[in-house]
C-alpha positions in Angstrom: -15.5 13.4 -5.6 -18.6 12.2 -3.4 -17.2 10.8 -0.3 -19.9 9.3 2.1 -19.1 7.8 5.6 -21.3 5.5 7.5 -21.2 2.7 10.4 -21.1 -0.8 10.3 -23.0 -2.3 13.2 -19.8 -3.3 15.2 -18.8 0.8 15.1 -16.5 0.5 12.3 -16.6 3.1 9.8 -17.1 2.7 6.1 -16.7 4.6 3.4 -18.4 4.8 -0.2 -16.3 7.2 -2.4 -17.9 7.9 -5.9 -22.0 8.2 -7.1 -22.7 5.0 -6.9 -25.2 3.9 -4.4 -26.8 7.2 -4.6 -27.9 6.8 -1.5 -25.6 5.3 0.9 -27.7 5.8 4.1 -30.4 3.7 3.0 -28.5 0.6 3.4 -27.8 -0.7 6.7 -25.6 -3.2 8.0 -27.8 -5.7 8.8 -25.6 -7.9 10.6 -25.2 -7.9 14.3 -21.4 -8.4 15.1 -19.5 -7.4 18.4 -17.2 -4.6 19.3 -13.6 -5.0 17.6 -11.0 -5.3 20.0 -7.5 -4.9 19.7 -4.6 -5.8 21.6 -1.6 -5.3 19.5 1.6 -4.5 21.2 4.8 -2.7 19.2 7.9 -4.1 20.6 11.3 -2.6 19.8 14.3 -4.4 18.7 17.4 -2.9 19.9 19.4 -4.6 17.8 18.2 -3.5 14.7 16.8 -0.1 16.0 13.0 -1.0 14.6 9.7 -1.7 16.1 8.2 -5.5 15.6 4.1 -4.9 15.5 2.8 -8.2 17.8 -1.2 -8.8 16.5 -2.0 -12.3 17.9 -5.8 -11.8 17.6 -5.6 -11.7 13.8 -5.0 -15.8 13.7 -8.6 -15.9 13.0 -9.3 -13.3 10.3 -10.6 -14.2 7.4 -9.0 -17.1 5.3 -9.4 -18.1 1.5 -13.5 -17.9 2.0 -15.5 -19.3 -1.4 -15.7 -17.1 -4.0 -19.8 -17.0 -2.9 -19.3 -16.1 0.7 -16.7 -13.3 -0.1 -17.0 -10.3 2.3 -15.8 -7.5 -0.4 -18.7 -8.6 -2.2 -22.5 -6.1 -2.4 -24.6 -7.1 0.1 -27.7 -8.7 -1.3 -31.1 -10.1 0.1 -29.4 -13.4 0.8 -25.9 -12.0 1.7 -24.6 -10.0 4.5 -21.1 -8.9 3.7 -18.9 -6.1 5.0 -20.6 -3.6 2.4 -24.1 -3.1 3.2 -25.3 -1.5 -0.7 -26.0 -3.8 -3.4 -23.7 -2.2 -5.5 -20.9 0.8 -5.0 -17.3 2.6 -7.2 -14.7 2.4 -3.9 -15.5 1.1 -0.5 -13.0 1.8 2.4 -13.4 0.5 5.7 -11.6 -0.5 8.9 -10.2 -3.6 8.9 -11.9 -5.8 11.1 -8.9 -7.7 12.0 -6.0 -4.7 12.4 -2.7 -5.1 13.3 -2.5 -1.6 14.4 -5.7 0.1 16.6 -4.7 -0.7 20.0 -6.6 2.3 22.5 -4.0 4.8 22.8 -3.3 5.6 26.4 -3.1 9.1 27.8 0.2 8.8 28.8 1.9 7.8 25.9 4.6 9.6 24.9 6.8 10.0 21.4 9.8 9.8 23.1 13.0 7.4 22.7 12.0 3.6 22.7 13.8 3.8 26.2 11.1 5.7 27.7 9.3 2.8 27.8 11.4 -0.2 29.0 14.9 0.2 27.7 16.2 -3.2 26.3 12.3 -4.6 26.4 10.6 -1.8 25.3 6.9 -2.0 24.2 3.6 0.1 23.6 0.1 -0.3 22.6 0.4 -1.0 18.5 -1.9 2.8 18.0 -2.9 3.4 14.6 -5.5 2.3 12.1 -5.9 -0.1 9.0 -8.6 0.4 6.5 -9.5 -1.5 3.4 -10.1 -0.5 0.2 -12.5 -1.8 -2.2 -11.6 -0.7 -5.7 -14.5 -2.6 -7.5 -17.8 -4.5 -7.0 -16.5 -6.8 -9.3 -15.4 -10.5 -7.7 -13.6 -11.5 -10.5 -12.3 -8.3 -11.6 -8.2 -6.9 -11.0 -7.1 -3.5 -10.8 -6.0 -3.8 -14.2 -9.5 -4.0 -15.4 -10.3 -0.8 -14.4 -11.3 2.3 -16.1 -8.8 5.2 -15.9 -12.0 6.9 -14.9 -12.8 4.6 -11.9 -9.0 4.2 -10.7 -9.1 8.4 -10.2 -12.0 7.3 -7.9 -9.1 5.0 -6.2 -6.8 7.8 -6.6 -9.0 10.3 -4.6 -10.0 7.5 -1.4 -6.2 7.3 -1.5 -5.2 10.6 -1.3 -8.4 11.1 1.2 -7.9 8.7 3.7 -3.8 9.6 3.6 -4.4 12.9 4.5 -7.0 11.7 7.3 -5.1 8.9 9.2 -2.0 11.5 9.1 -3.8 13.7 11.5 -4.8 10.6 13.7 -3.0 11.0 17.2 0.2 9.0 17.1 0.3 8.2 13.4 3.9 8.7 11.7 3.4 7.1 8.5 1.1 6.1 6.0 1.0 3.3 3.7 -1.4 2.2 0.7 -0.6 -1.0 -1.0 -2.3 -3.8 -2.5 -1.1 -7.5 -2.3 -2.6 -9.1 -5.2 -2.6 -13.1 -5.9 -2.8 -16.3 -3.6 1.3 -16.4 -4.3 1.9 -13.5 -2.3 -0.7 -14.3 0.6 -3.5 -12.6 -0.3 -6.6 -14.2 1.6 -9.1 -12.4 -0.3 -9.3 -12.7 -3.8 -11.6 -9.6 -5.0 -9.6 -6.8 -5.8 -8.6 -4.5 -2.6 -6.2 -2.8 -1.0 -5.1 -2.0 2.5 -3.7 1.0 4.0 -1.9 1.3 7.4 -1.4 4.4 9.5 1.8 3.4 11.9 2.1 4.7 15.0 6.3 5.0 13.9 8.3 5.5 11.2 8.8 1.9 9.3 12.4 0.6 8.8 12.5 1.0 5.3 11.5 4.6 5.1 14.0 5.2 8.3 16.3 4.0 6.4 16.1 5.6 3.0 15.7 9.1 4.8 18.9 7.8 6.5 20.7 7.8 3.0 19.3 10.9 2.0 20.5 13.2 5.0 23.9 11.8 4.4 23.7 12.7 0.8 23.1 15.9 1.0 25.4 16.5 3.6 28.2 14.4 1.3 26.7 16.5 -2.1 24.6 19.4 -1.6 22.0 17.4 -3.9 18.4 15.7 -3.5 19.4 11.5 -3.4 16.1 10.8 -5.3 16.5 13.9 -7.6 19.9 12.6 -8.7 18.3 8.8 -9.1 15.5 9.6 -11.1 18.1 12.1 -13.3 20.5 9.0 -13.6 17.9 6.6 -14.8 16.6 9.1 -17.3 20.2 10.1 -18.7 21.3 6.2 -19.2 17.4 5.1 -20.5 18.2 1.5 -20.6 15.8 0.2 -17.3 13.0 3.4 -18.4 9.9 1.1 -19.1 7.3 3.9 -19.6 7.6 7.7 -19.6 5.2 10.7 -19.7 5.5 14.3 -18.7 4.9 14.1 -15.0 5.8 10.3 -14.3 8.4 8.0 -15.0 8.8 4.4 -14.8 12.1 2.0 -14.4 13.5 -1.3 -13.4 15.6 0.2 -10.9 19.8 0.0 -12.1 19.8 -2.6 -8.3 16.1 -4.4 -8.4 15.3 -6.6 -5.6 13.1 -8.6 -7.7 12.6 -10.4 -10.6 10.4 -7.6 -12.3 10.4 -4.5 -10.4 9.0 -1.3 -11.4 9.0 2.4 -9.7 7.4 4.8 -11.0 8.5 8.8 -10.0 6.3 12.0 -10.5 9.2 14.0 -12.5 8.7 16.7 -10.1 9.1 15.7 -6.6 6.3 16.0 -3.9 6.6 14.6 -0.6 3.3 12.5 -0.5 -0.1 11.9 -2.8 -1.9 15.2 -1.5 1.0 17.2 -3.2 0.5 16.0 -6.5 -1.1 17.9 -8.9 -4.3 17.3 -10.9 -2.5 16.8 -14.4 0.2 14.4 -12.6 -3.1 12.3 -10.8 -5.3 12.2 -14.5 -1.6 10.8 -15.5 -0.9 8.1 -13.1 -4.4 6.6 -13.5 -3.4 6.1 -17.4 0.2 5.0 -17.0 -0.1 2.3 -13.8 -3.1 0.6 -15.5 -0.8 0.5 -18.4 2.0 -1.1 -15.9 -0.2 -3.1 -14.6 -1.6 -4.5 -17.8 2.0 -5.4 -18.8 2.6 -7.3 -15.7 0.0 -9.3 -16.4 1.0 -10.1 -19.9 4.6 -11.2 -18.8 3.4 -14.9 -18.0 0.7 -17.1 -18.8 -1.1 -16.7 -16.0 -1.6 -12.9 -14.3 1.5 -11.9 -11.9 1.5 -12.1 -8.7 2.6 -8.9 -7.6 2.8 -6.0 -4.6 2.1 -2.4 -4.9 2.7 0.1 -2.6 2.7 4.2 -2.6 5.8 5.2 -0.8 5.0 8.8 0.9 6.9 11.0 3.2 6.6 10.6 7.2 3.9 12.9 9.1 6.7 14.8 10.5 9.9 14.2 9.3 12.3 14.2 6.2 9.4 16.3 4.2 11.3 18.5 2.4 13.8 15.8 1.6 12.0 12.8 0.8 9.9 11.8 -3.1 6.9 10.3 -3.2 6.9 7.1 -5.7 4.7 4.0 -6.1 7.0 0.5 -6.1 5.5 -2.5 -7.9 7.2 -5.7 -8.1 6.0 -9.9 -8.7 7.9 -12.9 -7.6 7.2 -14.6 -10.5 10.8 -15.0 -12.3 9.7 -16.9 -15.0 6.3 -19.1 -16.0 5.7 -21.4 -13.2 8.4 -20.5 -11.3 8.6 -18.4 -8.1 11.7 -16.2 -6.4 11.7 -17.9 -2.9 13.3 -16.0 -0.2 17.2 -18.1 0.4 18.5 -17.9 3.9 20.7 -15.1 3.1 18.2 -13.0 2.1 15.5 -13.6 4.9 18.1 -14.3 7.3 20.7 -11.4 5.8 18.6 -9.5 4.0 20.8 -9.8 1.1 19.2 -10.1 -2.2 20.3 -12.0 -4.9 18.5 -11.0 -8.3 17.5 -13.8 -10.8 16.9 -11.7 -13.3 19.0 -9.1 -14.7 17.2 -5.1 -14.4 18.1 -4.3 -17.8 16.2 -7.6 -19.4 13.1 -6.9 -17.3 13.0 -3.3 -18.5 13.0 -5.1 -21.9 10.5 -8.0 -21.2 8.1 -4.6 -19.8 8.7 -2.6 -22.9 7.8 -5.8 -25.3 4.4 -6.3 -23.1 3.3 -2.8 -23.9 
């Protein structure tokens, strides 16, 4: 895979992964935009035992811009965007309005939140969030891609995951895509984002919480045993091959929720091996192509590759993707209630085993 990296004329970097422009260097950004500063702060909330990412300066990123002044968009003679060529396969760039990025000062340490302020701790928000560009295409969706061109998204992920890992400071990172003005995407040509955090998030925290403890209780892998259970009782399995599996998890969150396992376990995306990446690119254009048949209109929906911490729970944790919409039903939405933004305590709509079914029909 051709990977190319360039600058934008504020420093950023970019990226062009793939053959085309054949000749990345010739295009230049032609724009002349200042330095990117960042001033994100991570607070800590002792209460909950998480850090809260504080980005104030991003109020005035990018909004909802007309479909002709997108900035995802070729560059042409009359159009300065954030890609300089007039055409490219993946683009990945830094964000030009991060929540993480903050300059990381000499003296910071990876210590207890306490070394920094006790009950008020806080620290520069350190890290890095890039874009990614699957397609030149406005109009275009993930879906619509070629299982050739999504490997081409495959390898940027697997790329820059390994990269930002090595960063200073980063603990985690994260690829996702937030597709659909329902779910608050401001841009609509089809991208991505991933963030390298400068700590563990809660969720992971606290799924490597209920892993140690079930080992400890049983001897046994947690995610192992889940993927087996699913298998064995077949009812939520939506799609199967021989190195991934997909299912409506047996407690879904959401209305239509799908994860999809590599049947062998690997702790994050570089682990995987090349039959089980030519797979994925086949099967979760498949998922997604269902999705999208559900409804009238496409779903609204998140996506997001769930990989092991830089440096803990490596041997313990699975790498899986988790895809989910908040569209119930046509038309209608699953808003957040006050006990589940206020609790966190979700209360399904939909029951797992009729999703599974609704999937399987849309195949």
């Amino acid at each position: 895979m051709r990977k190319t990296s360039v600058r934008l004329s504020d420093g950023r970097e970019l990226i062009y992964f793939g053959d085309v422009p054949q000749r990345p260097a010739d295009y230049q950004d032609r724009r002349q935009l200042p330095r990117v500063h960042v001033s994100s702060q991570q607070r800590y909330d002792p209460l909950l035992g998480e850090w809260v990412v504080i980005a104030s300066h991003r109020q005035e990123r990018t909004f909802r811009p007309a479909d002709d002044q997108c900035p995802l968009d070729p560059s042409t003679a009359d159009s300065w965007t954030e890609i300089p060529a007039p055409s490219y396969d993946v683009v990945v760039f830094e964000n030009r309005f991060p929540s993480l990025g903050a300059p990381l000062p000499d003296d910071l340490g990876m210590g207890t939140p306490a070394d920094s302020g006790g009950m008020l701790a806080q620290r520069p928000a350190t890290g890095r969030c890039e874009v990614v560009v699957f397609s030149p295409d406005h109009a275009a969706s993930f879906a619509d891609l070629t299982p050739g061109h999504a490997a081409i998204v495959m390898a940027a992920w697997i790329d820059r995951s390994t990269e930002l890992a090595l960063l200073p400071g980063v603990e985690q990172v994260f690829c996702f895509e937030n597709r659909g003005r329902e779910i608050g995407a401001t841009l609509s040509h089809p991208h991505g984002q991933i963030y390298a955090y400068p700590f563990v998030t809660p969720r992971t925290s606290r799924m490597l919480a209920m892993s140690a403890a079930y080992r400890q209780r049983t001897g046994l892998n947690i995610f192992d045993e889940l993927l087996a259970a699913e298998l064995s009782d077949g009812s939520r399995v939506v799609a199967a091959g021989q190195h991934w599996t997909a299912f409506v998890p047996h407690a879904a969150h959401w209305p239509y929720e799908v994860h999809l396992y590599p049947n062998i376990r690997v702790p994050d995306l570089a682990a995987l091996s090349d039959a089980a990446k030519h797979e994925f690119c086949d099967l979760y254009l498949d998922l997604l192509r269902r999705f999208d048949r559900l409804f009238d209109t496409p779903a609204p929906y998140i996506s997001g590759w769930h990989q092991a911490p830089v440096r803990q729970g490596r041997a313990e944790f699975a790498l899986h993707l988790e895809l989910f919409t908040i569209r119930r039903a046509s038309g209608k939405l699953k808003y957040l209630a006050g006990s589940e933004s206020g609790m966190g305590a979700f209360a399904n709509d939909v029951m797992p085993e009729a999703a599974a079914e609704s999937l399987r029909q849309a195949g």
